[in-house]
BALOBA-1460 file (C-alpha; in Angstrom, 3 decimals):
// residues 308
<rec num="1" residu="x" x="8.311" y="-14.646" z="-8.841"/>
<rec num="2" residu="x" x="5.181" y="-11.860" z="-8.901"/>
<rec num="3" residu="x" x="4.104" y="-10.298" z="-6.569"/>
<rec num="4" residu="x" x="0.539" y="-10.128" z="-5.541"/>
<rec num="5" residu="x" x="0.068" y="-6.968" z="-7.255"/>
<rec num="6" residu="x" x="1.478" y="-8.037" z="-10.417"/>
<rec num="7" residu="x" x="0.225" y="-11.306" z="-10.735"/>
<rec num="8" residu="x" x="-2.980" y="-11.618" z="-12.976"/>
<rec num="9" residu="x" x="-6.611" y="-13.171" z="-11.740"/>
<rec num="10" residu="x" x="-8.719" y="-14.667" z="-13.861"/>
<rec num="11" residu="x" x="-11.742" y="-12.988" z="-12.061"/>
<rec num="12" residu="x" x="-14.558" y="-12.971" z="-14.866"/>
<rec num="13" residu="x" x="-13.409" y="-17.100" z="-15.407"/>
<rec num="14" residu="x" x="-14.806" y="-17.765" z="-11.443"/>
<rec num="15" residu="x" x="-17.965" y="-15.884" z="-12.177"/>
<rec num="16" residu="x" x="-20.118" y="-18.631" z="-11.749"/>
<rec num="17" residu="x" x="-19.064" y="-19.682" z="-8.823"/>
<rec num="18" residu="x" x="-19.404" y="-16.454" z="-7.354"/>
<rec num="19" residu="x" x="-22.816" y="-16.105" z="-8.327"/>
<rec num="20" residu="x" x="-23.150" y="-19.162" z="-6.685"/>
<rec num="21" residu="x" x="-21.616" y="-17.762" z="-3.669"/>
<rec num="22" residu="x" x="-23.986" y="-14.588" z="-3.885"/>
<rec num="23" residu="x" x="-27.250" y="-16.507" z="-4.506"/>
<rec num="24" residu="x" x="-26.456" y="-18.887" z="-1.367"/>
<rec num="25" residu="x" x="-26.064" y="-15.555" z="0.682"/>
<rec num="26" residu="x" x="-28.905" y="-14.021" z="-0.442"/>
<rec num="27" residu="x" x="-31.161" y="-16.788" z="-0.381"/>
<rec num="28" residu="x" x="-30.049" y="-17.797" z="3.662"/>
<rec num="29" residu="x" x="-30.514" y="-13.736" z="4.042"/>
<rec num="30" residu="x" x="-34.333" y="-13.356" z="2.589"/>
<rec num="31" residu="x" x="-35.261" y="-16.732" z="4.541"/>
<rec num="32" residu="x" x="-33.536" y="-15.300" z="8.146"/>
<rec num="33" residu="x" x="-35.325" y="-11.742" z="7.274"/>
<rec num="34" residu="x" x="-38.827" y="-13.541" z="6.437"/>
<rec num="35" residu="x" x="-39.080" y="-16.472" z="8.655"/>
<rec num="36" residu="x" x="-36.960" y="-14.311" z="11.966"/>
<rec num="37" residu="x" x="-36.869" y="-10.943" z="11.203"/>
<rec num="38" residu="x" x="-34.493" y="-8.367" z="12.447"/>
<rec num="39" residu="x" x="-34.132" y="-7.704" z="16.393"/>
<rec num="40" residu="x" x="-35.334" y="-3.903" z="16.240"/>
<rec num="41" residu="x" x="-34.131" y="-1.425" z="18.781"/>
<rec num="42" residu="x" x="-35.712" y="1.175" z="20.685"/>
<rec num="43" residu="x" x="-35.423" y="3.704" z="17.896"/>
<rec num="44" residu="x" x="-38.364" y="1.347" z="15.886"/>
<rec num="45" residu="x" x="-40.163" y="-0.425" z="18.638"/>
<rec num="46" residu="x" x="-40.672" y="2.058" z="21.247"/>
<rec num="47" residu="x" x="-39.812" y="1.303" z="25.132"/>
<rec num="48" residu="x" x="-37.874" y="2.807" z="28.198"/>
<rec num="49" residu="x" x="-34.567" y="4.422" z="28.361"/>
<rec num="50" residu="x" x="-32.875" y="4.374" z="31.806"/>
<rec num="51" residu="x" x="-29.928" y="5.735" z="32.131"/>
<rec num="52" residu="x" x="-27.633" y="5.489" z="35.398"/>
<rec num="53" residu="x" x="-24.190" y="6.320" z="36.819"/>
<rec num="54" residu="x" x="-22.057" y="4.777" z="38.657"/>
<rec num="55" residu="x" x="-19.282" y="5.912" z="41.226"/>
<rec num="56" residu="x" x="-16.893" y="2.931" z="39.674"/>
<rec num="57" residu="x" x="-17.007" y="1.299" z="36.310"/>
<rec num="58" residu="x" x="-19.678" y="-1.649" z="36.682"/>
<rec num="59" residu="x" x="-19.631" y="-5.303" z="34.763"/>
<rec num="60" residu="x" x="-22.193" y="-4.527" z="32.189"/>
<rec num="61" residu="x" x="-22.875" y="-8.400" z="32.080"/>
<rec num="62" residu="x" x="-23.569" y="-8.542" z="36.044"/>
<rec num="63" residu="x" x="-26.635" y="-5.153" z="35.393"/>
<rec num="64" residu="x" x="-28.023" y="-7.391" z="32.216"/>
<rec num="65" residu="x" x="-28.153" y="-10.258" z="34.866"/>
<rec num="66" residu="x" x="-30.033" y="-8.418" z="37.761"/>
<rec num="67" residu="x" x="-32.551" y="-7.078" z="35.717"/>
<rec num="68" residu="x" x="-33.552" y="-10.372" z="33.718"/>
<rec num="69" residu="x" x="-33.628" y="-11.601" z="37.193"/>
<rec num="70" residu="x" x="-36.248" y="-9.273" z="38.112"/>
<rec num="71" residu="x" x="-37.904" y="-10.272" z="34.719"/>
<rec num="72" residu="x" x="-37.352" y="-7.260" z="33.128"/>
<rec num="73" residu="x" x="-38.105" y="-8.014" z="29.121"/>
<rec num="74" residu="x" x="-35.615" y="-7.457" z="26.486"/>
<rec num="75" residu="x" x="-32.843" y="-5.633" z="28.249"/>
<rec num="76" residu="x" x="-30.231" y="-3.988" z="26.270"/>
<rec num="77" residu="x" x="-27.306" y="-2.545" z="28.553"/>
<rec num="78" residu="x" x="-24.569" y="-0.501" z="26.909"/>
<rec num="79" residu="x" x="-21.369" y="2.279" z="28.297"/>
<rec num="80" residu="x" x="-22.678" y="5.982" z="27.692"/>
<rec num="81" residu="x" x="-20.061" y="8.235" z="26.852"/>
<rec num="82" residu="x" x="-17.660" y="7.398" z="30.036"/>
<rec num="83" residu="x" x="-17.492" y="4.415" z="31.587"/>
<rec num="84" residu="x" x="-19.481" y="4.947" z="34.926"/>
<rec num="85" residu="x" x="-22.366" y="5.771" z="32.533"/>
<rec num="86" residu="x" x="-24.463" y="2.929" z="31.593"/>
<rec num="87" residu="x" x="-27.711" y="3.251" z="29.424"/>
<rec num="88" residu="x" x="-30.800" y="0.670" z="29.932"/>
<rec num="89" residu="x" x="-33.363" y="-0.062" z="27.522"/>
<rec num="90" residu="x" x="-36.409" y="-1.940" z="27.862"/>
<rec num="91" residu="x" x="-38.599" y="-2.641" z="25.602"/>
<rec num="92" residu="x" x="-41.962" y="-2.651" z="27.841"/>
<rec num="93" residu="x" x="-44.459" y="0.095" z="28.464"/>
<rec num="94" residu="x" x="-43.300" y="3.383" z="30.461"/>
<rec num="95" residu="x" x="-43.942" y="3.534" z="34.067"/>
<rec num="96" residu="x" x="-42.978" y="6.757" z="35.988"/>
<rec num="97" residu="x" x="-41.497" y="4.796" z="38.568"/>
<rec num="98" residu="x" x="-39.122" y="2.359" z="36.478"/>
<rec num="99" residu="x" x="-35.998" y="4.566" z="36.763"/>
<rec num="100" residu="x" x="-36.353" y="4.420" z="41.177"/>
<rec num="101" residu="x" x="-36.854" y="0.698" z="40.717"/>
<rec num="102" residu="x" x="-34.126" y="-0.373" z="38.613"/>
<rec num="103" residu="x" x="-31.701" y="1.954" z="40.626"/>
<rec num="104" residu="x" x="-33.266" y="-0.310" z="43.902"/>
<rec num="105" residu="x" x="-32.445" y="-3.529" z="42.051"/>
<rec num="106" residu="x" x="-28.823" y="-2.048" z="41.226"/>
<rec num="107" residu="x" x="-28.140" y="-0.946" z="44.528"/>
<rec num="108" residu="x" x="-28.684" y="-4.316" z="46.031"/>
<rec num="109" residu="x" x="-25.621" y="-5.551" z="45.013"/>
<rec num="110" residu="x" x="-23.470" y="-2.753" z="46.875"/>
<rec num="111" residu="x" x="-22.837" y="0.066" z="44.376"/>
<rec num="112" residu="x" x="-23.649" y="3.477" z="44.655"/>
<rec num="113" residu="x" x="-26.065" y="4.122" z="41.492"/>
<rec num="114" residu="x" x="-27.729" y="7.459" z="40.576"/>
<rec num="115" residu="x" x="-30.401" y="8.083" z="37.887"/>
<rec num="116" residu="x" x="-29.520" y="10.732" z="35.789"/>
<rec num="117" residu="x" x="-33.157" y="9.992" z="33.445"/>
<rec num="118" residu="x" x="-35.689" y="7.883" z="32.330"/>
<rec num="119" residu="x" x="-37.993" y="8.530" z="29.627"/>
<rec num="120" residu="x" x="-40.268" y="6.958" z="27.164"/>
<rec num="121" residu="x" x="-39.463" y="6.215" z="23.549"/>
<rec num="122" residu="x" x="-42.893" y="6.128" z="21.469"/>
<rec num="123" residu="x" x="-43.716" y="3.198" z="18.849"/>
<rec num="124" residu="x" x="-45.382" y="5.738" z="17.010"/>
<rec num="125" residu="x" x="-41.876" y="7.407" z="16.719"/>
<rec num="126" residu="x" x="-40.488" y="4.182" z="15.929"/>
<rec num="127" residu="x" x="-42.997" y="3.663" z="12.488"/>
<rec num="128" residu="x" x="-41.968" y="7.238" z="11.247"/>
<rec num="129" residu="x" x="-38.807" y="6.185" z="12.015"/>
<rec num="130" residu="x" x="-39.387" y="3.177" z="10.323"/>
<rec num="131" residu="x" x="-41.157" y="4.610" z="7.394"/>
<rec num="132" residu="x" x="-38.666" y="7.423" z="6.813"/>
<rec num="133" residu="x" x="-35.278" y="5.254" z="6.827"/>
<rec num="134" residu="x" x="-37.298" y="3.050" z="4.432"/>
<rec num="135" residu="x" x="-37.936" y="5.823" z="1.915"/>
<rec num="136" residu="x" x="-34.129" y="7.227" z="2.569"/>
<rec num="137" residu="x" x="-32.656" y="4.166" z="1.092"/>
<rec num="138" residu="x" x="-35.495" y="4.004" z="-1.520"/>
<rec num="139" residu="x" x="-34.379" y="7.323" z="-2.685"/>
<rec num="140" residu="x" x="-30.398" y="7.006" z="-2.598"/>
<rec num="141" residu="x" x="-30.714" y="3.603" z="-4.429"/>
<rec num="142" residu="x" x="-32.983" y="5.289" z="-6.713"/>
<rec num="143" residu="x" x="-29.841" y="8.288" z="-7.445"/>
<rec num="144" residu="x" x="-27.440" y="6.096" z="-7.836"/>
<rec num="145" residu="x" x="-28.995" y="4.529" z="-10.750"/>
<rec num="146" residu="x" x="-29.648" y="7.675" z="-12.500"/>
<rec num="147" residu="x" x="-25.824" y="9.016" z="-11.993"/>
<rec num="148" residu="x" x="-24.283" y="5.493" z="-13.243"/>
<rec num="149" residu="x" x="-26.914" y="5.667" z="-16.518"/>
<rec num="150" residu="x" x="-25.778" y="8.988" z="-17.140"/>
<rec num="151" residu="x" x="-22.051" y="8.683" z="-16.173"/>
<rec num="152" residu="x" x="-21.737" y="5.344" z="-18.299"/>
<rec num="153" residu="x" x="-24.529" y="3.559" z="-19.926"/>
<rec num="154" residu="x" x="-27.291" y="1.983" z="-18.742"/>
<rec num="155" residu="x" x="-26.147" y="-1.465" z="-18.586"/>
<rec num="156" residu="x" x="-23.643" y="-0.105" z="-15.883"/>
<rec num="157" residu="x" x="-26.453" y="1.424" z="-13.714"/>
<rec num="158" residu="x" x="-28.360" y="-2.295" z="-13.798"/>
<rec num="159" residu="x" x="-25.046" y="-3.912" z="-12.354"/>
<rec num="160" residu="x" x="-24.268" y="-0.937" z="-9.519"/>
<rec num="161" residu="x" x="-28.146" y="-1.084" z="-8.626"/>
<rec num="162" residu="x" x="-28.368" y="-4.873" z="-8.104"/>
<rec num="163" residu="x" x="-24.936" y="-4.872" z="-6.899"/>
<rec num="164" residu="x" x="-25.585" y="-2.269" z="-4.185"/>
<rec num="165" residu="x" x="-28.649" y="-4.307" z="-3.708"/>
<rec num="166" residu="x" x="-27.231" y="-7.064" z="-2.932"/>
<rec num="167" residu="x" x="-24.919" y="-5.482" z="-0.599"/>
<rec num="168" residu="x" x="-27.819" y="-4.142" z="2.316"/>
<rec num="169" residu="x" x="-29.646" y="-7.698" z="1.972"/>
<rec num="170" residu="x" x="-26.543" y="-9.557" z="2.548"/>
<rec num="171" residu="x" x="-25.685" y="-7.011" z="5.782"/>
<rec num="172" residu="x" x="-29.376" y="-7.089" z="6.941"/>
<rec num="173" residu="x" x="-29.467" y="-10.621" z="6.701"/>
<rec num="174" residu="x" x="-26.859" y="-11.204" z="8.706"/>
<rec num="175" residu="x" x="-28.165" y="-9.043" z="11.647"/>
<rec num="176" residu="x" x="-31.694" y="-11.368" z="11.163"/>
<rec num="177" residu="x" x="-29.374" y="-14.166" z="11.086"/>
<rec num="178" residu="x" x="-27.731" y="-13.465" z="14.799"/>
<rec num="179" residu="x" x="-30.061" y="-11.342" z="15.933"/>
<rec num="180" residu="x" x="-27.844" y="-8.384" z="16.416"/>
<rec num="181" residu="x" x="-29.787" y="-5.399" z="17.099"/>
<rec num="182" residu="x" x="-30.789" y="-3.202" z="14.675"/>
<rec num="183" residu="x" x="-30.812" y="0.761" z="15.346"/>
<rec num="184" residu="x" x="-30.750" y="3.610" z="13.553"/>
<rec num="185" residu="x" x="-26.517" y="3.457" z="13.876"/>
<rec num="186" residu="x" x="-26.437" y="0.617" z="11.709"/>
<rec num="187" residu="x" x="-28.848" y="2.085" z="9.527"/>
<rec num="188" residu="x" x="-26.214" y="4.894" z="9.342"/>
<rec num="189" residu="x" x="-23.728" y="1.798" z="8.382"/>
<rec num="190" residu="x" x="-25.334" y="0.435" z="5.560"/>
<rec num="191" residu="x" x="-25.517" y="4.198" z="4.179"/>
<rec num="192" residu="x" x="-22.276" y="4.419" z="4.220"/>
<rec num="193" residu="x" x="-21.735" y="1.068" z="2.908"/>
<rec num="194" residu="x" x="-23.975" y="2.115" z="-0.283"/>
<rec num="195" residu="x" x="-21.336" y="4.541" z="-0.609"/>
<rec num="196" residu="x" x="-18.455" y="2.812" z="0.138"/>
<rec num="197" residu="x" x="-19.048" y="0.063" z="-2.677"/>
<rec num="198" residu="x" x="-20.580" y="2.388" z="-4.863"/>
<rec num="199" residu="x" x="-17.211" y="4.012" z="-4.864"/>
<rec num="200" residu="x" x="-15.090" y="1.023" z="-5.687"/>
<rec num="201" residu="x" x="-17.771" y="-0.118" z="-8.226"/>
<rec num="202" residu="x" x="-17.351" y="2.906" z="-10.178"/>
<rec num="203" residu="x" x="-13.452" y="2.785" z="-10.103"/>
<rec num="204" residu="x" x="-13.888" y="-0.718" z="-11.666"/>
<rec num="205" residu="x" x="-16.204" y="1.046" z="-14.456"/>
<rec num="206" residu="x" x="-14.130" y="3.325" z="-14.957"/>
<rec num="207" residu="x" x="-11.096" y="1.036" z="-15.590"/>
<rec num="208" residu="x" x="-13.243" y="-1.140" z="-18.063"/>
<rec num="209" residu="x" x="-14.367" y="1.221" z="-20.152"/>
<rec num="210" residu="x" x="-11.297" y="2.877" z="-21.156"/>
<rec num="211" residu="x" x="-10.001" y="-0.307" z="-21.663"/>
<rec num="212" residu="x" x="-13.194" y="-1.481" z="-23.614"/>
<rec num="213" residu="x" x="-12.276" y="2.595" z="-25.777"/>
<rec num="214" residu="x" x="-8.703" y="1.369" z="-25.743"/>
<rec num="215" residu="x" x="-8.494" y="-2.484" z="-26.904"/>
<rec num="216" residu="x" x="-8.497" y="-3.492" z="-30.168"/>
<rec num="217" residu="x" x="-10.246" y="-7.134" z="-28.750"/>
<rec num="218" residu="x" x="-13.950" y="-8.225" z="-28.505"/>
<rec num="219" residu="x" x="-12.760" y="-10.282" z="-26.335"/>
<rec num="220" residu="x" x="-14.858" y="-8.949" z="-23.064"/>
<rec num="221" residu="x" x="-14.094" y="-11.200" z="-20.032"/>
<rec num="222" residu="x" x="-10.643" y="-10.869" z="-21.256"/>
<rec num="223" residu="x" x="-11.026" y="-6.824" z="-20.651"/>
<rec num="224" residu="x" x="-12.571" y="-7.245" z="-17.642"/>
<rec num="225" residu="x" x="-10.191" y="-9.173" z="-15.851"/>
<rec num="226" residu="x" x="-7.382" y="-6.448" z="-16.908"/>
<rec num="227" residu="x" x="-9.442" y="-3.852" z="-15.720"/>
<rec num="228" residu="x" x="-10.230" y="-5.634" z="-12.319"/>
<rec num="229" residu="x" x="-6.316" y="-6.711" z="-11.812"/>
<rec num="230" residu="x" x="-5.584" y="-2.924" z="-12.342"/>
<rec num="231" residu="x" x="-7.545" y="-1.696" z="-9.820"/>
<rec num="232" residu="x" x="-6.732" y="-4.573" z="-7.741"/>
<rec num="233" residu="x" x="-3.772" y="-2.966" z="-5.712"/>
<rec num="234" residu="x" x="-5.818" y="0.328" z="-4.950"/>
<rec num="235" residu="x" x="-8.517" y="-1.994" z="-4.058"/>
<rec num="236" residu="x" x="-6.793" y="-4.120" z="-1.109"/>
<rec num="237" residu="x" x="-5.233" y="-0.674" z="-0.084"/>
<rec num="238" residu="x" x="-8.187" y="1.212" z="0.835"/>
<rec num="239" residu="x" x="-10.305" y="-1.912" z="2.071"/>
<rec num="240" residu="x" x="-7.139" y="-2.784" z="4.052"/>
<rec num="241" residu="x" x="-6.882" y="0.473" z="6.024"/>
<rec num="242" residu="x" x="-10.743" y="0.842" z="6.222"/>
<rec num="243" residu="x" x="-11.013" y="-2.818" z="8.189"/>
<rec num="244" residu="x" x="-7.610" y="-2.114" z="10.424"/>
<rec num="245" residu="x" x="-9.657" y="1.325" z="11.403"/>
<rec num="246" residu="x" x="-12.959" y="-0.935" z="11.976"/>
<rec num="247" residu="x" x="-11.432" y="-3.381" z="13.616"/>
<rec num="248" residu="x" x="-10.227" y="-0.842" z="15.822"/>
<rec num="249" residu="x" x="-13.471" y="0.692" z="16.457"/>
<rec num="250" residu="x" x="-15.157" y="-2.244" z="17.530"/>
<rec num="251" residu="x" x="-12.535" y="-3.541" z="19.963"/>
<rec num="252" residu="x" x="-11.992" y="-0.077" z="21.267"/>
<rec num="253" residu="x" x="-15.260" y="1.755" z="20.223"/>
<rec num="254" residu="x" x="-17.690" y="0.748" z="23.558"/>
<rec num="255" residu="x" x="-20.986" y="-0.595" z="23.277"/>
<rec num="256" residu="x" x="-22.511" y="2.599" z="21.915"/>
<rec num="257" residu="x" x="-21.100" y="1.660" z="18.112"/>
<rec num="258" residu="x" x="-20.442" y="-1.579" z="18.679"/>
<rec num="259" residu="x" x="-22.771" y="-2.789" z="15.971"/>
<rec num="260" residu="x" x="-22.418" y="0.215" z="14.147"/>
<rec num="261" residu="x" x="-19.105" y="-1.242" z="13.437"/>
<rec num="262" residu="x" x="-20.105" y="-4.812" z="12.841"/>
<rec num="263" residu="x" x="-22.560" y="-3.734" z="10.053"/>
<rec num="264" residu="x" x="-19.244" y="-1.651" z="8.152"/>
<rec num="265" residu="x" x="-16.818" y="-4.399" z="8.633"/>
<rec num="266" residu="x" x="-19.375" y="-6.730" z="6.696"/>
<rec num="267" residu="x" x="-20.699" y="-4.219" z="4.669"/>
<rec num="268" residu="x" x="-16.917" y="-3.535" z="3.469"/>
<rec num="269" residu="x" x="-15.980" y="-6.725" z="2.901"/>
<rec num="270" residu="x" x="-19.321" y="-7.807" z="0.694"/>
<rec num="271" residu="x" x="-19.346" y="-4.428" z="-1.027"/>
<rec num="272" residu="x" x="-15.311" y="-5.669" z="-2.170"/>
<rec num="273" residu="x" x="-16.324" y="-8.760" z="-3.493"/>
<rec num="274" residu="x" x="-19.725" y="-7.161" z="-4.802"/>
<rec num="275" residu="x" x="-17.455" y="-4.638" z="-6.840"/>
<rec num="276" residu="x" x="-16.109" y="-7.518" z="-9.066"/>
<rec num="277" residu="x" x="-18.243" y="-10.640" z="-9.088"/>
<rec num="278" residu="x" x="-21.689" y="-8.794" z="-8.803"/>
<rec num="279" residu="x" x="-21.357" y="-4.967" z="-10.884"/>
<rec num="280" residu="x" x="-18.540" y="-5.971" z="-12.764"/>
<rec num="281" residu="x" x="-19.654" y="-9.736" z="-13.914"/>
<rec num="282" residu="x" x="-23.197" y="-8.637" z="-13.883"/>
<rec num="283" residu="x" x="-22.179" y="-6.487" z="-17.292"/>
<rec num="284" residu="x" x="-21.124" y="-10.033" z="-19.279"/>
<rec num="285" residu="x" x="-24.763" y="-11.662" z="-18.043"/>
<rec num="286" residu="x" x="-26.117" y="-7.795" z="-19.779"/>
<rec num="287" residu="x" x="-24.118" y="-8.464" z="-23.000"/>
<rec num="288" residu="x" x="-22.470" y="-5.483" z="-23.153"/>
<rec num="289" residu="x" x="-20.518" y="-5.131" z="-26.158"/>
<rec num="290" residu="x" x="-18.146" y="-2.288" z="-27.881"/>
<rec num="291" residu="x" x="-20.774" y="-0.517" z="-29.247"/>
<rec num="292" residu="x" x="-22.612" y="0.037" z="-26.533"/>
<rec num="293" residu="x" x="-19.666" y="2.772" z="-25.518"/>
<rec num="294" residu="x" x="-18.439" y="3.857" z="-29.251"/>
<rec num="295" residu="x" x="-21.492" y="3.986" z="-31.563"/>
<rec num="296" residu="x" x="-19.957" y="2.356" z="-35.196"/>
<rec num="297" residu="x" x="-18.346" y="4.952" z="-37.684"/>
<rec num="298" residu="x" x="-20.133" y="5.643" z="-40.669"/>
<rec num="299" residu="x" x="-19.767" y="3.441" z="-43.492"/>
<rec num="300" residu="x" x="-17.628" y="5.010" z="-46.278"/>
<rec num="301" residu="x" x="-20.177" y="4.698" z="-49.123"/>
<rec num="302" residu="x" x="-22.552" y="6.625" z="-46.985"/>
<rec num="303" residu="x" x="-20.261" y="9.348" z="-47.114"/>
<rec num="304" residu="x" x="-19.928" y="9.014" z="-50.535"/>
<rec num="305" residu="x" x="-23.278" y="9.147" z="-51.517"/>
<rec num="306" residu="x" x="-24.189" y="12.181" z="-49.651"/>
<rec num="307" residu="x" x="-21.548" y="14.028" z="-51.560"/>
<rec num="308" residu="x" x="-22.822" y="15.513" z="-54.764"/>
């Protein structure tokens, strides 16, 4: 019997239904981002930052509680560092005299609190911010493109683009969807995620063409799904170890990269299936053909004429 590894897929013949898949995803992604929009965090709204410590490790559930109670908005409690430390964020106007009062509320309840600081995080930060994070993914979508035209052809740069595409709206929707909160950690994430399945997608090109150089066939969904099953056991290796190291990072992590984690363990697992069913099947949908790698020789006559 074959193993996993061994055992061929007929990727390229379930294309359809992963485009399927894809469009679905998308299409519940745009309509969370439009109609719901993404729960920002401090770094793009603006707000207060308390930050406290405790003599013993509090329940961070039981702080969220007492300040909602004293109708604090939008409270966003999360371990700094150690485990005593606990950073609050509100997203309300600065008042000198929030950090005393939300040490009073925490005291109430019998622990010995101390504010270490409380400051004020601008909105107008927030839009540059904004603006600048924007422009960064602009920019690195925008190289990647040019590298995979020049590195293949450009029919492989339109199926890494809209794949890689595909890939932040899918993770981005799915913070609008649950209203995770979105900071500039996971904004880190899905940069890393461009890279991550911009890496697999280009040892999937890679594979294809020099089978495309190296097959005597026409026969291109046929190449494809060689290529793919080739790669396939390097594939599940590295996204294998990268999700058991993820996974460990958001049990074990703390509330500081909590979603930081969330956004890579998605973005990981779409950028995976991206790699095959978006970049790779994308190139069929393009018509890519032989010739678009090896130009056709010259015809012999030619030659012949040009000799004298």
């Amino acid at each position: 019997m074959k193993t996993l590894i061994n055992r061929q897929f007929d990727f390229m013949g379930k294309r359809r239904i992963a485009f399927a898949v894809s469009a679905a995803m998308l299409l519940v992604a745009i309509a969370s981002l439009l109609f719901q929009g993404l729960s920002l965090g401090l770094d793009f709204t603006g707000g207060t930052l308390v930050e406290v410590r405790y003599s013993a490790a509090p329940s961070l559930d039981a702080v969220r509680q007492i300040l909602e109670a004293a109708e604090f908005r939008d409270v966003s409690v999360q371990t700094f560092g150690a485990s005593t430390e606990v950073l609050i964020r509100l997203q309300q106007a600065f008042d000198p005299d929030v950090g005393e009062r939300v040490v009073e509320l925490l005291r109430q309840s019998g622990d010995s609190v101390e504010l270490v600081r409380a400051e004020f995080v601008g909105a107008q930060v927030g839009d540059q911010l904004r603006d600048q994070s924007g422009m960064g993914l602009l920019v690195a979508l925008g190289i990647v493109m040019l590298y995979v035209a020049f590195r293949f052809q450009y029919k492989f740069a339109i199926g890494a683009l809209l794949a890689l595409v595909h890939d932040v709206i899918v993770v981005v929707g799915i913070f609008s969807l649950f209203q995770f909160e979105f900071d500039l950690t996971v904004l880190a994430a899905l940069l890393a995620v461009i890279g991550y399945s911009l890496n697999d997608t280009i040892v999937v090109y890679d594979r294809i063409r020099e089978n495309i150089r190296k097959s005597r066939i026409d026969d291109m969904p046929t190449i494809f799904n060689e290529a793919i099953n080739a790669t396939l056991s390097r594939t599940l290796a590295t996204s294998g170890t990268t999700l058991l190291v993820l996974l460990a990072l958001l049990l074990l992590g703390g509330d500081m990269i909590h979603y930081f984690s969330v956004a890579l363990l998605v973005g990981i697992v779409v950028g995976t299936f991206s790699s095959i069913y978006v970049a790779s099947a994308l190139l069929l949908t393009v018509h890519l053909e032989r010739k678009d790698l090896i130009p056709p020789p010259k015809e012999a006559d030619e030659e012949e004429e040009q000799l004298p």
